[in-house]
C-alpha positions, 0 to 999 in steps of 0.5 A: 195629810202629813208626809205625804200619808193620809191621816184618821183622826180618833178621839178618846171617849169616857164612860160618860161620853166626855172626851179625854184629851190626849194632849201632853199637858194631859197625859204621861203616856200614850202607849201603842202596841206597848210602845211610847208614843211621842206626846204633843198638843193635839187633843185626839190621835192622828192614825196613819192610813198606811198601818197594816189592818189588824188590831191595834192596842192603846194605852193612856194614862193621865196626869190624874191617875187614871188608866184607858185601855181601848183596842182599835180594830184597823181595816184600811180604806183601799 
């Protein structure tokens, strides 16, 4: 819980089932819905319970170059 809010944890996954982390020393940018996200040192993402359902779409790219695209379909728990 942060601020009061409800926190999902995800975590992002390569094609070989590896994860990747999304910590700032990882990563130049985490995009959500086209908007920076502000990086910090967690490792996965700490989605807000109280977002709206709907699809959400991230974007991450490395230090090392490479490109994630990955859509989170979002159906809050009543």
């Amino acid at each position: 819980m942060h601020n009061g809010v409800n926190h999902v944890e995800f975590e992002l996954l390569d094609s070989g089932g590896v994860r990747v982390s999304l910590a700032a020393s990882n990563v130049q940018y985490i995009k959500k819905n086209g908007i920076n996200l502000v990086l910090d040192s967690n490792e996965t993402l700490w989605f807000s319970e109280s977002n709206l359902a709907g699809d959400y779409s991230f974007e991450i790219f490395t230090k090392d170059g490479k490109l994630y695209i990955a859509t989170l379909n979002w159906i809050p728990t009543p």
